[in-house]
C-alpha positions in Angstrom: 18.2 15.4 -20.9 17.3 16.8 -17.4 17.1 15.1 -14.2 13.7 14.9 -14.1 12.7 13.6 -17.3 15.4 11.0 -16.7 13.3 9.5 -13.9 9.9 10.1 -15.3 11.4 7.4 -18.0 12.4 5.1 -15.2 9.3 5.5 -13.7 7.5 4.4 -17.1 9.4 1.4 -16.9 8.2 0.2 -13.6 4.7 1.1 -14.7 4.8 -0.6 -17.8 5.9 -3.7 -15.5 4.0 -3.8 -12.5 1.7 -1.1 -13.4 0.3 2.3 -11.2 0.9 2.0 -7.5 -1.7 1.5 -5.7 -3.1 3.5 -2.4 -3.9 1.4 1.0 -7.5 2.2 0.7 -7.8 0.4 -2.7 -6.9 -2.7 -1.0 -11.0 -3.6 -0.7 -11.4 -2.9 -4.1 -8.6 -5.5 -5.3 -11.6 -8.7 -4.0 -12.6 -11.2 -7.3 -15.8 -12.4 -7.9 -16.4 -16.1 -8.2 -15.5 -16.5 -12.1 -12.1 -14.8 -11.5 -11.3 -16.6 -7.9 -11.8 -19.8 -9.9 -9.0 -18.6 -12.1 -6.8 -18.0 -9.7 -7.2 -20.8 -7.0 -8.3 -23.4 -9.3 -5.7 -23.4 -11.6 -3.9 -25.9 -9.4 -6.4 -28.3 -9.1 -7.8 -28.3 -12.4 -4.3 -28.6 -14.2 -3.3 -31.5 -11.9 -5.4 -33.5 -13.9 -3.2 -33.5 -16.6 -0.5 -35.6 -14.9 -2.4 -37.7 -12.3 -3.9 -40.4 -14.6 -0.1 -40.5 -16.6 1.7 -40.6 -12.8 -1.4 -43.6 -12.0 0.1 -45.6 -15.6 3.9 -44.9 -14.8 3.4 -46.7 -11.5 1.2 -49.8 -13.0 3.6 -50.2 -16.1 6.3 -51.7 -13.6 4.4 -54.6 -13.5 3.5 -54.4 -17.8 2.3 -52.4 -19.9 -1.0 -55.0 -20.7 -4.2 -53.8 -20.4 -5.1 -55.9 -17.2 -2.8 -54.3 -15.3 -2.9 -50.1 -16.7 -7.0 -51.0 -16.5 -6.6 -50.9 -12.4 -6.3 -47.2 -13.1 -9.8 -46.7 -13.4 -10.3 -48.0 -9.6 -7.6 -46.3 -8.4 -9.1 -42.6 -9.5 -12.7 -43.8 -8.6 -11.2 -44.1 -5.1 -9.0 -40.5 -5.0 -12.1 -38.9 -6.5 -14.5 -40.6 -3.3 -10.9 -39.0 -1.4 -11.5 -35.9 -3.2 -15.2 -35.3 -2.7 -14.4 -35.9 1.2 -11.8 -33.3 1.6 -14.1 -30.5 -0.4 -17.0 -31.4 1.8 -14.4 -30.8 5.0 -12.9 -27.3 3.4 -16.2 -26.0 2.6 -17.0 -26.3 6.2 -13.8 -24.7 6.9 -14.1 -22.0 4.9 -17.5 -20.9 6.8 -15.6 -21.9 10.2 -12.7 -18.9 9.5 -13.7 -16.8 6.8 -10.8 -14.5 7.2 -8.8 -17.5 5.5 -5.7 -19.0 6.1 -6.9 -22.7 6.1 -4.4 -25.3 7.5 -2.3 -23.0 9.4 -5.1 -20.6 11.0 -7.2 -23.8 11.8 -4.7 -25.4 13.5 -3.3 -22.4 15.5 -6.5 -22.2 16.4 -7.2 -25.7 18.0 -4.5 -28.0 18.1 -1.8 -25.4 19.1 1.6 -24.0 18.1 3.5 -26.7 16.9 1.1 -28.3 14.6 0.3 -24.6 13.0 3.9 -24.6 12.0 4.6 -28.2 10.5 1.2 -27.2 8.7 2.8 -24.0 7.6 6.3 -25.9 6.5 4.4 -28.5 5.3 2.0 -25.7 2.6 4.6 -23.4 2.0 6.5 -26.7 0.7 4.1 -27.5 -1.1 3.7 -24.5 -2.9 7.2 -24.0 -4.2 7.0 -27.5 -5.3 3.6 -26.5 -7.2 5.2 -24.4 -9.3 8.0 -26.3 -10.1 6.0 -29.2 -10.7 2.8 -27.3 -13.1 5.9 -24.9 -15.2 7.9 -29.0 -15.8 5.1 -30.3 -16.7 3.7 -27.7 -19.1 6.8 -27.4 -20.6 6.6 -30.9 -21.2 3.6 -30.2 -22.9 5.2 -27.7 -25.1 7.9 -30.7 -25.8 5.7 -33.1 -26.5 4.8 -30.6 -29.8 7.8 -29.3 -30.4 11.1 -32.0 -29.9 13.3 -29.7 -31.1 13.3 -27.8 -27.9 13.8 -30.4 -25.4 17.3 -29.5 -24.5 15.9 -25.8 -23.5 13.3 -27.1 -21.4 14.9 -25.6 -18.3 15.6 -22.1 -19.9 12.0 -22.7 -20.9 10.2 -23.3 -17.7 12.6 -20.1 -15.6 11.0 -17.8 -18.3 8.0 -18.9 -17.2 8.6 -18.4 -13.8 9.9 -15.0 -14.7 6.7 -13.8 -16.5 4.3 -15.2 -13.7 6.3 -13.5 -11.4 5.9 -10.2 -13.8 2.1 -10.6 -13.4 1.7 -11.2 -9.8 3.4 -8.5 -8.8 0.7 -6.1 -10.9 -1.9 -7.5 -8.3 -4.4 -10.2 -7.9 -7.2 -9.0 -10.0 -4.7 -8.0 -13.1 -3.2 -11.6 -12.6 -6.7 -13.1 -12.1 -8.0 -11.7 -15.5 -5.2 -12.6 -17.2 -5.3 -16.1 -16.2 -8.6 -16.6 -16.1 -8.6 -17.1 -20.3 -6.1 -20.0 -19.9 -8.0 -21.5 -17.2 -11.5 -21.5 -19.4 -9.8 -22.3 -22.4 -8.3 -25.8 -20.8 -11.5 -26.5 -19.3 -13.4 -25.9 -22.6 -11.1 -27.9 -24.8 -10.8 -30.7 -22.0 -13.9 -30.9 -21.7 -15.1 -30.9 -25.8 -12.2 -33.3 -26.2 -13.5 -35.6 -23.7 -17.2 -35.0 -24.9 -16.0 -36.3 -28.4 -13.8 -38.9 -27.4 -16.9 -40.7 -25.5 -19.7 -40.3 -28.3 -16.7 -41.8 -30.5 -16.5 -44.7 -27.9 -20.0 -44.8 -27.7 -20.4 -45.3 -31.7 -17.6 -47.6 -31.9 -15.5 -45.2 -34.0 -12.7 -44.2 -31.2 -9.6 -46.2 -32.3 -6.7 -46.8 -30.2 -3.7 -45.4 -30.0 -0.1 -45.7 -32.4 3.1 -44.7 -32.5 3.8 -44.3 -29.1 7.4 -45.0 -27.1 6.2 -46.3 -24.1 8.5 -46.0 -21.0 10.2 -49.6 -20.2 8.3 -52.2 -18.9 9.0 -53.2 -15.6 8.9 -57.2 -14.5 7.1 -56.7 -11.3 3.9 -58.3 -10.0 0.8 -56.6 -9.1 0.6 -56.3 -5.6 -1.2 -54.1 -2.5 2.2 -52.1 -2.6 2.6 -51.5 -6.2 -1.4 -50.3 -6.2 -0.7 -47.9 -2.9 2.3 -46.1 -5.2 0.0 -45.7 -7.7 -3.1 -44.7 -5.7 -0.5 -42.0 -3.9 1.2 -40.8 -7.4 -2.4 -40.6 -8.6 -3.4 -38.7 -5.4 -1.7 -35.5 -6.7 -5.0 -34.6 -8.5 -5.9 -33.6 -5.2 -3.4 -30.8 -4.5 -4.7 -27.1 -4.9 -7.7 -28.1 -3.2 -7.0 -26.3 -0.1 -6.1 -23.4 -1.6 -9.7 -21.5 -1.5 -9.6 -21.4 1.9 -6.2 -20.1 2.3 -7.3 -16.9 0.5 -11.0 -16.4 1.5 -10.1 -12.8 1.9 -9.5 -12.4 -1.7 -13.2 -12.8 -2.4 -15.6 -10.3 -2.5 -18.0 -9.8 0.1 -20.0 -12.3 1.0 -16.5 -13.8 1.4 -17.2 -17.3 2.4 -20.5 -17.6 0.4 -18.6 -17.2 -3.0 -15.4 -19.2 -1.3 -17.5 -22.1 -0.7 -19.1 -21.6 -4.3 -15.9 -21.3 -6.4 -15.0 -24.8 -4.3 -17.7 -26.8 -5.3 -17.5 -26.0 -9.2 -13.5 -26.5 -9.0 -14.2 -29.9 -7.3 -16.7 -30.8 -10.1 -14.9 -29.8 -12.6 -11.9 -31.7 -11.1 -13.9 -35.1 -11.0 -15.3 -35.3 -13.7 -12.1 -34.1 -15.9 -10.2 -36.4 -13.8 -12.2 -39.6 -14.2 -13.1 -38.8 -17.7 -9.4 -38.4 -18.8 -8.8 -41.8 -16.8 -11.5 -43.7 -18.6 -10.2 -42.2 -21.6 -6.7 -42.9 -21.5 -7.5 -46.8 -21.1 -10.4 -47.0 -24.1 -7.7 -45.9 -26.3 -4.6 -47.9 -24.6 -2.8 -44.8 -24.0 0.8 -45.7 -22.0 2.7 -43.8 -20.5 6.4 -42.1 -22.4 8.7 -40.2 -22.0 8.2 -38.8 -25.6 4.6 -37.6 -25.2 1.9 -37.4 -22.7 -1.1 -38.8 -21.9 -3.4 -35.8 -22.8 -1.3 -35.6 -26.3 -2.6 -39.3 -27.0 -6.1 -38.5 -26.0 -6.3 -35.6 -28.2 -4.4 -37.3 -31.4 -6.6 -40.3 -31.0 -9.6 -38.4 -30.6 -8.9 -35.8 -33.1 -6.3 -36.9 -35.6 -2.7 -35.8 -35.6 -2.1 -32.5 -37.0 -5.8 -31.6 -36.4 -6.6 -28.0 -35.0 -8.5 -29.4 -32.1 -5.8 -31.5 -31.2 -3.5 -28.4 -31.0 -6.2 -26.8 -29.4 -5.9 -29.7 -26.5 -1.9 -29.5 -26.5 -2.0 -25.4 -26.2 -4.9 -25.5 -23.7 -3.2 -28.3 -21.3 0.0 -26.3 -21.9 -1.3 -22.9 -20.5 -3.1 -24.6 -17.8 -0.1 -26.4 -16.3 1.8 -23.1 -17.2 -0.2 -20.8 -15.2 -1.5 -23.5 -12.5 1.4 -22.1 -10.4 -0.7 -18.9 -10.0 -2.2 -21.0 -7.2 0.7 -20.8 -5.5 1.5 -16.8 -5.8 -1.8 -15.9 -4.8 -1.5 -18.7 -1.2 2.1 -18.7 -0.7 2.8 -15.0 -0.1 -0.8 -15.1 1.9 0.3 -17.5 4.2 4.2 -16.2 4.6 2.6 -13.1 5.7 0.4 -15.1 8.0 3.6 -16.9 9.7 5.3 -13.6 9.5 3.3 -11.6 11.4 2.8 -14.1 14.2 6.9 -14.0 14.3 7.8 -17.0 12.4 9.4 -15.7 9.5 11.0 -12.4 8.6 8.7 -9.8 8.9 9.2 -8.4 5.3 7.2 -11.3 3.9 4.5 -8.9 5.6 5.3 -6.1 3.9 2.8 -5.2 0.9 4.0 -3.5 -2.6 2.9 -0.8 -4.8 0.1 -2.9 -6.2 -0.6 -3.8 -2.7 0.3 -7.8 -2.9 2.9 -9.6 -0.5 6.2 -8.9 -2.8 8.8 -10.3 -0.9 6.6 -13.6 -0.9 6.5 -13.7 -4.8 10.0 -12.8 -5.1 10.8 -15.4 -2.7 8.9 -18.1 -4.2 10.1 -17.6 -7.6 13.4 -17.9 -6.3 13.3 -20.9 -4.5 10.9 -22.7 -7.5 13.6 -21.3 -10.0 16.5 -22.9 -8.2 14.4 -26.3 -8.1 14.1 -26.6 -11.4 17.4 -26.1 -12.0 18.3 -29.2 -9.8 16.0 -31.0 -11.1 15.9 -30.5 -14.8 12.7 -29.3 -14.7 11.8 -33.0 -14.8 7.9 -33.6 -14.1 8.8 -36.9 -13.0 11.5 -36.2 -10.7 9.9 -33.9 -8.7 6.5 -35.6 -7.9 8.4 -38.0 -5.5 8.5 -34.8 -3.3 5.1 -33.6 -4.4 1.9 -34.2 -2.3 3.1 -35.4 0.6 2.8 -31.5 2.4 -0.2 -31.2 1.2 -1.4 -34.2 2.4 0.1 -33.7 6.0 -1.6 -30.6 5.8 -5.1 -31.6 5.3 -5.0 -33.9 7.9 -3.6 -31.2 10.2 -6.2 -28.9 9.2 -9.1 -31.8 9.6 -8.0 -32.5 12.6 -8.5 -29.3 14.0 -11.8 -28.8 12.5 -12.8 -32.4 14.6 -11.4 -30.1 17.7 -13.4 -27.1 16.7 -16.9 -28.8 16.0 -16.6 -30.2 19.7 -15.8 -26.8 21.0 -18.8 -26.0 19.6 -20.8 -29.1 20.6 -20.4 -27.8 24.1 -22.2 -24.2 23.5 -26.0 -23.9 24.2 -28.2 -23.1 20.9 -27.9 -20.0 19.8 -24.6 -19.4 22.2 -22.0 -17.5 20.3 -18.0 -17.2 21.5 -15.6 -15.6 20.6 -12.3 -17.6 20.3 -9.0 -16.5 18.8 -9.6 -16.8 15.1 -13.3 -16.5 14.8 -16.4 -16.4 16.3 -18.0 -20.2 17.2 -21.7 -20.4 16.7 -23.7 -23.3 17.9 -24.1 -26.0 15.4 -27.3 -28.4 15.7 -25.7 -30.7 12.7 -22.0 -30.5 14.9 -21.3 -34.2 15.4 -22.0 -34.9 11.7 -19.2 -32.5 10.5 -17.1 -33.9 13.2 -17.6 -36.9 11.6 -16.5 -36.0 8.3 -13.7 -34.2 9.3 -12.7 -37.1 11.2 -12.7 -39.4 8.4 -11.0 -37.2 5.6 -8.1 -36.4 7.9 -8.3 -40.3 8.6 -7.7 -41.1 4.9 -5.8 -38.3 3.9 -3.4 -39.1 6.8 -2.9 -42.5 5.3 -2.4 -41.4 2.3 0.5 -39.0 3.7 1.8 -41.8 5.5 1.4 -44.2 1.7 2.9 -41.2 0.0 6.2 -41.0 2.5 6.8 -44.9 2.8 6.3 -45.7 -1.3 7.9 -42.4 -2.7 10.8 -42.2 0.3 13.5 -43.8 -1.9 12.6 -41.8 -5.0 13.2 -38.5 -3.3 10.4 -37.9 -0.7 13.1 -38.3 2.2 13.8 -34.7 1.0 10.6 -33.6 2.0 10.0 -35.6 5.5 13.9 -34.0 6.1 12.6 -30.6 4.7 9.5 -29.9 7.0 10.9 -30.9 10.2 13.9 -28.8 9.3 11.6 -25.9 8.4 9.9 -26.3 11.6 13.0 -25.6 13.4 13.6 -22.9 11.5 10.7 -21.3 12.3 11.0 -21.5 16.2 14.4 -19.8 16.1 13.1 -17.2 14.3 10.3 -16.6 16.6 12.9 -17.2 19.6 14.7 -13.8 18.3 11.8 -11.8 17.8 10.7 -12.7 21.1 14.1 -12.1 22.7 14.5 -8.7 20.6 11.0 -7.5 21.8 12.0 -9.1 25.9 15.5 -6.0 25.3 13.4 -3.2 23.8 10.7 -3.4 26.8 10.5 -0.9 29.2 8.7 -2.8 31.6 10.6 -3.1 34.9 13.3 -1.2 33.8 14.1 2.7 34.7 13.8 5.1 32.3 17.3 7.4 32.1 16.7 10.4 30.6 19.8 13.0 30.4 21.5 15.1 27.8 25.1 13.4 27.3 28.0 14.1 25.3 28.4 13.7 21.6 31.3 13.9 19.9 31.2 14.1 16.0 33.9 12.9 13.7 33.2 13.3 10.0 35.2 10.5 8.0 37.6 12.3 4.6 38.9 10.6 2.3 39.7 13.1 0.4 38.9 17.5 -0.1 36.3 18.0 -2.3 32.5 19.7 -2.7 31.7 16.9 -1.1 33.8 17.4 2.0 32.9 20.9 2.7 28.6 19.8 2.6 30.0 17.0 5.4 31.6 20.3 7.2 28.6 22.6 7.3 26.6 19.5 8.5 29.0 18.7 10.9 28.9 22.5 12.1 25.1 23.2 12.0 24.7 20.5 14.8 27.0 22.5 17.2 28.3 19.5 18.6 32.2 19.4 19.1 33.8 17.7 15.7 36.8 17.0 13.8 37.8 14.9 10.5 39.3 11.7 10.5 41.4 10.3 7.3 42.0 6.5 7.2 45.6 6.3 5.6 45.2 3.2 3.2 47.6 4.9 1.2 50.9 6.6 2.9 51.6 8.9 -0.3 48.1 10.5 -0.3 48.6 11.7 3.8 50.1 14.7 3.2 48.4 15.9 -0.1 45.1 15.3 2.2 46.6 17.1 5.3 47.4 20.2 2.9 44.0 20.3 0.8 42.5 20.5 4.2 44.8 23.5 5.2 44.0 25.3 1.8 40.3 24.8 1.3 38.9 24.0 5.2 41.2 25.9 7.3 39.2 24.8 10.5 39.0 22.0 12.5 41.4 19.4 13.9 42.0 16.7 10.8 43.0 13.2 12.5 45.2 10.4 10.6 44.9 7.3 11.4 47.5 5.0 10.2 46.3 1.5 8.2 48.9 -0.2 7.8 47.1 -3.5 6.4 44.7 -1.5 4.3 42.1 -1.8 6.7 39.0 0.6 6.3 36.7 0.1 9.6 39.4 -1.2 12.1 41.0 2.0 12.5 37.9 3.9 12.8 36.7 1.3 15.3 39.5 1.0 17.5 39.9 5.5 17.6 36.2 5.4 18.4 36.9 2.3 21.4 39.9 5.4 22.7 37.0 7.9 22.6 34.4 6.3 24.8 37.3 5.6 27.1 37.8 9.3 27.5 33.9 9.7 28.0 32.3 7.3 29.0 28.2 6.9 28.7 28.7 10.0 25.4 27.9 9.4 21.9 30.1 9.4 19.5 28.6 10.3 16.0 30.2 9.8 12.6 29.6 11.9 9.4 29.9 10.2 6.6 29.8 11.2 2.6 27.8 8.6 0.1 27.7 9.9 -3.9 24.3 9.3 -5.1 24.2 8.6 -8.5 21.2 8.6 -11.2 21.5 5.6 -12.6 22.0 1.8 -10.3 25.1 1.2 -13.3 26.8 4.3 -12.0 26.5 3.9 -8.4 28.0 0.4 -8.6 31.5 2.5 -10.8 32.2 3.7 -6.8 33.6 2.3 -3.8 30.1 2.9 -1.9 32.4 2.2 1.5 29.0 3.3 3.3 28.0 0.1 3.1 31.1 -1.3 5.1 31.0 1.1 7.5 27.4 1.7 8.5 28.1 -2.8 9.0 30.9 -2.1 10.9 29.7 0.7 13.2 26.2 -0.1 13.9 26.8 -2.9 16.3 29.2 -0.7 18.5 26.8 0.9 21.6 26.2 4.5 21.6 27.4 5.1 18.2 25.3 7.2 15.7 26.3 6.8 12.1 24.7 9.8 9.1 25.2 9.1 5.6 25.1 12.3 4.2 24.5 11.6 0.3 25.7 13.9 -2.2 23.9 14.0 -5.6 25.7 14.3 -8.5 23.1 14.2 -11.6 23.8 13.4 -15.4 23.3 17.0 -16.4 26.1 18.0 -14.0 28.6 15.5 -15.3 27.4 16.3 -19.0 28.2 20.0 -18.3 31.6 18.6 -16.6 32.4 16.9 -19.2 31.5 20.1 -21.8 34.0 22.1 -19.5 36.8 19.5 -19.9 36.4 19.2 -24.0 36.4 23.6 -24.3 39.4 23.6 -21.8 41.0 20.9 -23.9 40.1 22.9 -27.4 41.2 25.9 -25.9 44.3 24.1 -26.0 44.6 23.1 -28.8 43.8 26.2 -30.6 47.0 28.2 -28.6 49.0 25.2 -29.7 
């Protein structure tokens, strides 16, 4: 097979993976329309509803599993749906106050300054990784609650998962929004029928309640304000994914904030009314919470029958939807890493845009870091939503608290005055004081519930994440301190420009005479610079079989041995170099050296690749210039090599 069929095949591999690569100028082009945007961002939201109401009975069975107490769930999500309904209203006037997106973090560079742009930016990106590992757990509990037989799998389980949302992102975000978008729609519809049965059975008298389940152990604890603030926080993770819309405004097609704002208000609406309807529904039948099976699993068999289709339907719906609500978080967390990136707070490949022209270094990333959690946590739904909400939380107050800022910066413009501030342009706003006022209060309530979520849950595993963000924070600043320092040295400003031809002295690094050797010659000798060869004597017996090769087959040029006593590759090549620049002081010295280039990654990695080690070693000595000068050696050439050495061998054997 030739060389170049060999890497069409690879190249179908990739394609059948992540698909064509895409040109820059597509990048318009890759926008979603409202139906497909709710796919993507709402995924979140919509699937958290599938946990809150359980996470609401969890807390309240402490104090019993009777129906007194689990009925103070209905409260509880009447007040985190008001909760709910404020924050929308606040990020709907967000999203028209930066329509180029990036929600917390933007808003509160914007107005409130550095420091709170970055805890808002810890406390999101956070929050994302934990979205992930949170909606994959918890659909694979789903998937359990079915099947029993594959509990002890359930982390192998959710890292597949991971794995194949990763697949998809990386194809781009319309491919990944049309292939979510049937999960999405399908849990909403069966959510949605389920529920619309369930209450004309209610309403008939006909819903019955619910058997056969192992509830978790009842607790002995009495109902008090604190019990009913764990709960109320627990609960208040129906509220996460909410900011997500305006994070990625830019995804949208044009007019951006118009269908932003749109695609928020049906998510919201779909989100209260599947939240509170599940809620209701969970206490008509007595559902309580288990380890065994979930909440939605009760509603459905109670509703439907066990065994039913419908109920199925429910289970495989709820399922997918918690499976693929952590495509929130790959179409917001590589958004805003690029964000922070590019103002100099993380590395600056998280800017960096693939062949299907999405942030890969921030998928990649994020998969990693929800794959490791997972692992630690036994992909455990229930484990992890101790650390769950609380960034989020932090974050909408930071980002409501900068919209209170921005709404008096534009109380003080004239009507119809327009200014230009860092982010976006402020317009004057005759309504201003009433959106202040909103903001105001939701980042007033949603601070508290931070604040509820960090003192109740800090035992269970949320000192993690009020150690985490701080910890991030600082993080980030160093990272910004180098990029600043690094851009202070490469200035020119102040500093006189020296431009002069100096010496350079090449040295092109053997290790043994070969094809390869005499290409590292003719480069060496094309750049008529003075040269000679160096050989690093790891091995004492192979000095003079070098030294004579190079007589016999180069026959030009001085060939230098440097003794290694210890083995040592770079430290002899370092230290001659050192004796050089002592000679000449202010020349270059550059080193030649050979890299085999293989077809195929399992080939390279059959060969000492000492490149590597030297281009680390060298590059941080001044005024040295390293060349890797590859030499390709494709599979047909080692097939025909390998014909040659079977004829020689017959040969052979036939004279024998």
């Amino acid at each position: 097979m030739s060389t170049s069929t060999n890497s069409r095949e690879k190249f179908s591999v990739r394609k059948l993976l992540f698909g064509e690569p895409l040109r820059t100028e597509a990048l318009p082009h890759q926008t979603v329309n409202k139906r497909i945007g709710l796919a993507i961002f709402a995924s979140d939201a919509l699937s958290s509803t599938a946990y809150a109401t359980e996470e609401i009975l969890i807390i309240l069975a402490l104090a019993g599993t009777g129906a007194a107490t689990l009925g103070l769930s209905i409260p509880i999500a009447i007040a985190i749906s008001i909760l709910l309904i404020i924050v929308t209203i606040s990020y709907r006037q967000t999203i028209y106050a930066y329509p180029n997106g990036g929600g917390a973090y933007i808003v509160a560079r914007d107005n409130l300054g550095e420091l709170p742009a970055q805890i808002a930016g810890a406390s999101l990106l956070t929050d994302y990784i934990l979205t992930v590992a949170v909606s994959v757990s918890s659909g694979v509990a789903q998937i359990v609650s079915g099947f029993p037989e594959l509990l002890p799998y359930r982390v192998e389980l959710a890292i597949l998962v991971i794995a194949i949302i990763t697949i998809v992102n990386l194809r781009g975000v319309r491919e990944s929004g049309r292939i979510f978008a049937v999960p999405t729609y399908f849990f909403v519809g069966t959510m949605l029928l389920t529920l619309a049965v369930g209450f004309v059975r209610y309403l008939l008298g006909d819903l019955p309640t619910v058997v056969n389940v192992e509830a978790v152990h009842s607790g002995t604890q009495t109902v008090t304000l604190f019990l009913i603030l764990r709960a109320f926080s627990s609960g208040s993770a129906a509220l996460t994914g909410i900011e997500a819309i305006s994070n990625g405004i830019t995804a949208f097609k044009e007019p951006r904030s118009h269908n932003a704002a749109v695609t928020l208000v049906w998510m919201s609406t779909l989100l209260v009314i599947m939240f509170l309807g599940i809620t209701f529904m969970a206490h008509q039948i007595g559902a309580l919470p288990s380890e065994t099976e979930t909440v939605i699993s009760q509603i459905g068999r109670t509703v439907y029958g066990e065994g039913s289709p419908l109920y199925l339907a429910v289970l495989a719906g709820t399922a997918l939807i918690l499976l693929m609500a952590a495509n929130t978080s790959y179409a917001d967390f590589p958004r805003l890493a690029a964000l922070a990136a590019s103002d100099g707070f993380l590395p600056r490949q998280l800017t960096y845009r693939g062949g299907r022209l999405v942030f890969s270094w921030g998928i990649v990333g994020l998969a990693a870091f929800a794959s490791l959690l997972v692992i630690v946590m036994n992909a455990r739904t229930t484990a992890l939503i101790p650390l769950y909400a609380i960034g989020v939380f932090l974050s909408f107050t930071i980002s409501q608290t900068g919209m209170v800022v921005h709404m008096r910066r534009i109380g003080k413009l004239k009507p119809g005055e327009s200014v230009q501030g860092h982010d976006t342009v402020l317009h004057y706003d005759a309504h201003w004081r009433t959106k202040m006022f909103i903001s105001g209060f939701g980042a007033v309530c949603t601070g508290i519930v931070a604040l509820v979520f960090a003192v109740t849950k800090f035992t269970s595993g949320a000192w993690v994440v009020v150690v985490l963000i701080p910890s991030l924070v600082y993080i980030f600043s160093r990272i910004h301190d180098h990029y600043r320092d690094v851009a202070r040295a490469l200035s020119l400003q102040g500093v006189p420009v020296d431009i002069e031809k100096r010496p350079i002295q090449t040295i092109i690094l053997v290790d043994d005479v070969h094809a390869e050797t005499v290409r590292l010659v003719n480069f060496a000798k094309s750049l008529d610079h003075p040269w000679h060869a160096v050989h690093v004597a790891t091995n004492p017996d192979k000095i003079e079989i070098v030294r004579e090769k190079w007589r016999k087959r180069i026959g030009e040029g001085e060939l230098v041995i440097l003794p290694s006593p210890y083995r040592l590759l770079a430290e002899p090549i370092r230290h001659y170099i050192e004796q050089i620049q002592e000679q000449q002081p202010g020349g270059f010295v550059h080193v030649i050296m050979g890299h085999l280039a293989m077809d195929t990654y399992w080939e390279q990695i059959l060969h000492q690749n000492t490149a590597v080690i030297f281009n680390l070693a060298l590059s941080r000595m001044d005024n040295v210039v390293v060349t890797s000068v590859p030499y390709q050696i494709h599979r047909d050439e080692l097939r025909r090599a390998h014909h040659v050495k079977n004829g020689a061998h017959n040969g052979t054997v036939a004279q024998r």
